[in-house]
N, C-alpha and C positions, 0 to 999 in steps of 0.2 A: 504494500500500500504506500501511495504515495499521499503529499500534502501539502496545500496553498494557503495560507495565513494572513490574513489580512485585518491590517490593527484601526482603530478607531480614533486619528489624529485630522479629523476636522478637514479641510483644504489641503490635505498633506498625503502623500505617499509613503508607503514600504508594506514589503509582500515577501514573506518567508515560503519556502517551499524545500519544504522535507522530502529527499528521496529514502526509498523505500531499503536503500545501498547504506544508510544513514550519512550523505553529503547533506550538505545546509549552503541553499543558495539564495541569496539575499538581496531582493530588489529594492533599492531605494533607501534611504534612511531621513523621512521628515519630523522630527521630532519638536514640533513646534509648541509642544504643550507645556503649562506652569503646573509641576508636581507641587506647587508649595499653594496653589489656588484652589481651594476647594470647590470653587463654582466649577473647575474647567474638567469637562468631564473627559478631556482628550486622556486616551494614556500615555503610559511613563514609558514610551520608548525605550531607553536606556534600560529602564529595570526589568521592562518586561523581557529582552532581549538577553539580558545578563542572566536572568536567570534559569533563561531555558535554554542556554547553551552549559549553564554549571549541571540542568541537570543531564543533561547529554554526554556529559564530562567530555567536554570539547571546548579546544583556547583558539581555532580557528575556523574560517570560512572556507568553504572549497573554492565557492565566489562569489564575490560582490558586485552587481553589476548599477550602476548609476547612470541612468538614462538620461537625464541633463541637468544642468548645475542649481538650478531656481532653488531657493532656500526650504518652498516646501517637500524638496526631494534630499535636501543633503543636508538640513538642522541638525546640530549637533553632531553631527556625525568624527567632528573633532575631540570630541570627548570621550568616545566608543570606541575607534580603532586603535589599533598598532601601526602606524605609520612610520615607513622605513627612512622617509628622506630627511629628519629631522626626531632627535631626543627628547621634543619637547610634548610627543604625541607616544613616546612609549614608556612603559614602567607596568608595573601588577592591576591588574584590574579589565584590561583591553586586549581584543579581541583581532588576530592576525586575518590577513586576508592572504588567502595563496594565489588567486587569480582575480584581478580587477578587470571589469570588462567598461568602456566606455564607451562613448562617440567620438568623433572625432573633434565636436566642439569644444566636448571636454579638454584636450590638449589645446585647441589652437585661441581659444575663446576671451578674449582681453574686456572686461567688464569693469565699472568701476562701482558696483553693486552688489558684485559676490558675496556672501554669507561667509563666516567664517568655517564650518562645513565646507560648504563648495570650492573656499579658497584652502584649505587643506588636501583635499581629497585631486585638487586641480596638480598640487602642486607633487603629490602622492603619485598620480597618473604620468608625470612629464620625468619625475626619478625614476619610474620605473622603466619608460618607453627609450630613455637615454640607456640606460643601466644592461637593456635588454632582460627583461626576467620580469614573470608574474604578471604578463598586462595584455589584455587583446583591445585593439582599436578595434573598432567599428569603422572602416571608411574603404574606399580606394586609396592603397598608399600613395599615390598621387597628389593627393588632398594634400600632404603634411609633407610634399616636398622642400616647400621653402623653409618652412621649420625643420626639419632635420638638418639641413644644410646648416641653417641656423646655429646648430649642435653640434656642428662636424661629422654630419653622418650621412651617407646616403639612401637611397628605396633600397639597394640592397643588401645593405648594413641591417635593415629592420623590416624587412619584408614579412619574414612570417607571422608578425605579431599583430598583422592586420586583415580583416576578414572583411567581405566585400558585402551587399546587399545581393540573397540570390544564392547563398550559402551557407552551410549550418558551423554553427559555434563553434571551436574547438574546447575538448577538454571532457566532453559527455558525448554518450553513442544510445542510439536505442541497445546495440549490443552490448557493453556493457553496463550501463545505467538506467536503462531500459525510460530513457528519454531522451530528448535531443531539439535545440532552440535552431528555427531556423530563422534567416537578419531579416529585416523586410527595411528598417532604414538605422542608420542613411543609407541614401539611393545617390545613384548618376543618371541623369537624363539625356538624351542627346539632342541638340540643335543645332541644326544648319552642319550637322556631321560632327559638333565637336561635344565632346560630354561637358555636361556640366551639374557639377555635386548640387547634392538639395537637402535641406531637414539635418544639416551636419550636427545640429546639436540635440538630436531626437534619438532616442535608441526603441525601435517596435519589433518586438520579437514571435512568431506561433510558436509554444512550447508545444509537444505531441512526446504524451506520455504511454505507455505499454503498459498491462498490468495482467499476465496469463491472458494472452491473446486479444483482451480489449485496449481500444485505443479512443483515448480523453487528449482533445485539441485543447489549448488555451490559448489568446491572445493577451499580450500584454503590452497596451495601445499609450506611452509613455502622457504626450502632451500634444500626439496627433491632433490638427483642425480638418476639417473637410476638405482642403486643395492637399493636403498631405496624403490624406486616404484616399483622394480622385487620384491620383499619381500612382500610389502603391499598387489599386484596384487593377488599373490600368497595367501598369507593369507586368503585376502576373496574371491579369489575362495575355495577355502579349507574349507570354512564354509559356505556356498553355498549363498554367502550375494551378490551377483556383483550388485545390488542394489546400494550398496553404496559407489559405485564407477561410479556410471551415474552421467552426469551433464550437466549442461545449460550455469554455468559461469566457468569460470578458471583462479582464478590468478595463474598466471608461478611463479615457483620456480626458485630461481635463476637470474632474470633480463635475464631472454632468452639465458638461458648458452647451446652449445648442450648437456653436461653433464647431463641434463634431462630426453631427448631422447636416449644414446648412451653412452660408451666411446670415449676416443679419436678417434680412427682408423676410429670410424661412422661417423664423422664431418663430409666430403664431402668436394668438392670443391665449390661446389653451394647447397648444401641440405643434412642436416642430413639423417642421416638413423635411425630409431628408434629400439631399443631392442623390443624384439614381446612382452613383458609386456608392454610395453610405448607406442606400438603399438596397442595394444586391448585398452589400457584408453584412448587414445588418439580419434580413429578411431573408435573405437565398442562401447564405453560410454558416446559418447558424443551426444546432444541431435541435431534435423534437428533447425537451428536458435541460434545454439551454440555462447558464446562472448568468447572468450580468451583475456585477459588484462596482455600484458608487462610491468610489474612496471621497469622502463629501461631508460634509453638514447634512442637516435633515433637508429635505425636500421642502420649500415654504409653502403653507397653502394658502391661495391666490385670495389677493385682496391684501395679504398679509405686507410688514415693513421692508419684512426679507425679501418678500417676492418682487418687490420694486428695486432690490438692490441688482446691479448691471454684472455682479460674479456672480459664477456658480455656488451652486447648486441651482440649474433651471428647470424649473416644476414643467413647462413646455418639452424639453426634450426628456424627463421621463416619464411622459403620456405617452408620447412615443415609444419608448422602449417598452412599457408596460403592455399597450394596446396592439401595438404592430408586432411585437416581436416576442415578447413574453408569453404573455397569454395565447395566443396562435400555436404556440409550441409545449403548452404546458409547462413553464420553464417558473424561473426564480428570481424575483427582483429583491436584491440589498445594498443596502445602502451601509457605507459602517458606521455611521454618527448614529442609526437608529436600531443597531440589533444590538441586543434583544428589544431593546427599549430607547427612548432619548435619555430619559433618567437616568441609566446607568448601561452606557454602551460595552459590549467587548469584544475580542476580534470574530473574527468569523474563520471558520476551516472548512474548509473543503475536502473531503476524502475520498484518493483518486483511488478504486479498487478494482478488481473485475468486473462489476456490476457499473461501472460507470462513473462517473462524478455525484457526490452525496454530500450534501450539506451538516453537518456538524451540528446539533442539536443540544442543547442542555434544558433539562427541566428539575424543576424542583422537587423534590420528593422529600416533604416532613420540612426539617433542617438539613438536610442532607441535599446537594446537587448531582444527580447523576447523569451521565452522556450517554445520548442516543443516535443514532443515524438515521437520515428521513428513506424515503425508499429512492430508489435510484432516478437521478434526475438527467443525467448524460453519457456521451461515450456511446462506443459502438463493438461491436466484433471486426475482428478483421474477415 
C-alpha cells in the first residue's frame, strides 16, 4: 500500500506520499501557520512532519521535490532541512534530503521577494547542481546554459542531472518502486522552428502508482493556470501520450483559483466555465471514483466577505469540479481547510491499494478514535 498526505495549511502546499518500499517523498513545504495562535487552525508543519519521520525512524528524504519558490510552497522550510551549502541550516533536529528535484526556475530565478524558505532551498539547489550530487533539474539543459557557464561549467559537465518534459523522473521505477512520476512541465514549445522554454518555474508531474496489478494515476498540478494546461493538453495530444494525462487523484493548482479552469471572463457568477483543454483533463481524464483535493481555505459561501475576496478559494470553480466532474463520476471532493470539519481540520490520506485509491476515514468511537477506509473510490486493473 501506498500513501498521499495532504496537511491542512490554508493557501499553502505540501503533500507526503509514502511508498509502500517505505521511501518518503515530499512535495512542497508551506508552513505558513502560527503554532503559538490559537485561532489558527493551520497545522504545525514542522511538528507534524518531525514527528512522523521519528516514528519511521528515519533522519532522511529519498526526495524532496519543490515545484516553485512562492512562500506558500517553501515557508519554513529553512528551519526543517539539513542543508549542505551552509552550517547555519545543519545540526540535530533536521531532516537530510538525498535527492532534490526542482524547476528550473528554481536555479535561475532572481526575485527580490523570496521567503527565507525559498531563499535557502534556492541557494541549496545551485550547491548542489555546481557540486554535481543529489539534485535533478527539471528543464532542457539548454535552459541553464548561461548559468552554468556562469559557474565554469558546461551542458556536459551536468547533463545528466537534468530531465526534460516528456520523460519520467529518475531515481523511482514502476519496477522497483512500483511507481514512477512522469514531467509534464516545464515544457519547450516551438516557434517559427526555434524552441522556446515555458512555465520554467512550474514543476507538474502524473504520478502512476502499481499496487498487485492495479494502477492509481495522480496529478500533481503545482501553480498551473489554464494557458499552462492549454499547452500541456496540447503537447500530449500531439505525441499521442493522453495517457498521461488520466487520473484518479488531483491536487488543484492554485488553492481553487478559476484561473485553472478559465480566464477571467469564465469565472461565472455561480460556476466557472472551463477552456475545452481544462475541459477534456478535467471531464474526459478523469477516472469513475475520481478525489480532487483543495489544498485551500474553506470554500466561501456566496454573498459571503470571503466570497468577494479576488484569491482563492473560488466557490465558482468548485461548482465546477463538484457538478461536472465529481458527481458525474461518483468521485470525492476535499478540501483541506474543511476535513473533517472547519473547526478542527486535519490532513487527509489517501490509500493507494489494490482496490484503488481510498480515502482515509476517522470516526469517533466513545473517546476513542479509530480509522476506517471508505470503499474504493479509484484506480483500475491493468
Amino acid at each position: 500500500m501506498h500513501k498521499m498526505t495532504f496537511y491542512p495549511l490554508g493557501n499553502a502546499d505540501s503533500c507526503l506520499i509514502d511508498l509502500e518500499n517505505g521511501k518518503k517523498i515530499l512535495f512542497d513545504f508551506g508552513d505558513e501557520g502560527n503554532p503559538d495562535d490559537q485561532d489558527d487552525k493551520r497545522i504545525d508543519l514542522c511538528t507534524t512532519l518531525r514527528e512522523d519521520m521519528e516514528a519511521a525512524d528515519k533522519t532522511s528524504y529519498e526526495i524532496v521535490a519543490i515545484t516553485h519558490l512562492d512562500n506558500d510552497h517553501t515557508c519554513k522550510a529553512e528551519t526543517f532541512f539539513w542543508l549542505d551549502h551552509a552550517k547555519k541550516y545543519q545540526g540535530d533536529g533536521r531532516f537530510k534530503i538525498d535527492t532534490l528535484w526542482v524547476p528550473a526556475g528554481a536555479i535561475t530565478e532572481c526575485r527580490n521577494d523570496l521567503g527565507d524558505g525559498a531563499k535557502a532551498l534556492q541557494a541549496e539547489a545551485r550547491h548542489r547542481l555546481k557540486k554535481g550530487y543529489g539534485i535533478c533539474v527539471f528543464s532542457r539543459p539548454e535552459a541553464l546554459k548561461d548559468w552554468l557557464e556562469e559557474q565554469g561549467l558546461t551542458l556536459e559537465d551536468r547533463d545528466q542531472f537534468f530531465k526534460d518534459a516528456g520523460e519520467l523522473a529518475p531515481g523511482l521505477s514502476l519496477a522497483a518502486d512500483n511507481v514512477e512520476f512522469f514531467v509534464h512541465s516545464p515544457f519547450a514549445s516551438r516557434q517559427d522552428g526555434v524552441l522556446f522554454d515555458r512555465n520554467r518555474d512550474s514543476l507538474v508531474m502524473q504520478a502512476t502508482f502499481n499496487v498487485l496489478g492495479t494502477t492509481t494515476r495522480a496529478i500533481l498540478g503545482s501553480d498551473a493556470d489554464h494557458e499552462d494546461w492549454t499547452e500541456i493538453v496540447n503537447i500530449t495530444k500531439y505525441h499521442k501520450r493522453e495517457e498521461r494525462l488520466e487520473w484518479d487523484i488531483f491536487k488543484l493548482p492554485h488553492h481553487c483559483s478559476y484561473l485553472t479552469l478559465g480566464p477571467k471572463e469564465n469565472k461565472g457568477v455561480d460556476k466557472t466555465t472551463p477552456v475545452a483543454a481544462t475541459k477534456w483533463l478535467f471531464e474526459e481524464k478523469s477516472n469513475r471514483g475520481c478525489i480532487i483535493i483543495s489544498p485551500s481555505w474553506p470554500i466561501p459561501a456566496k454573498g459571503t466577505q470571503e466570497d468577494k475576496d479576488i484569491q482563492p478559494p473560488h466557490r465558482q470553480a468548485k461548482n465546477y469540479y463538484v457538478e461536472d466532474v465529481v458527481n458525474p463520476k461518483d468521485g470525492e471532493w476535499k478540501v483541506t481547510m474543511e476535513h473533517p470539519k472547519v473547526a478542527s481540520p486535519e490532513p487527509i490520506t489517501i490509500e493507494i491499494t489494490r482496490r484503488g485509491a481510498m480515502l482515509q476515514k476517522r470516526i469517533a468511537v466513545g473517546a476513542a478514535a479509530v480509522t476506517t477506509v471508505s470503499a474504493p473510490r479509484a484506480g483500475k486493473r491493468k
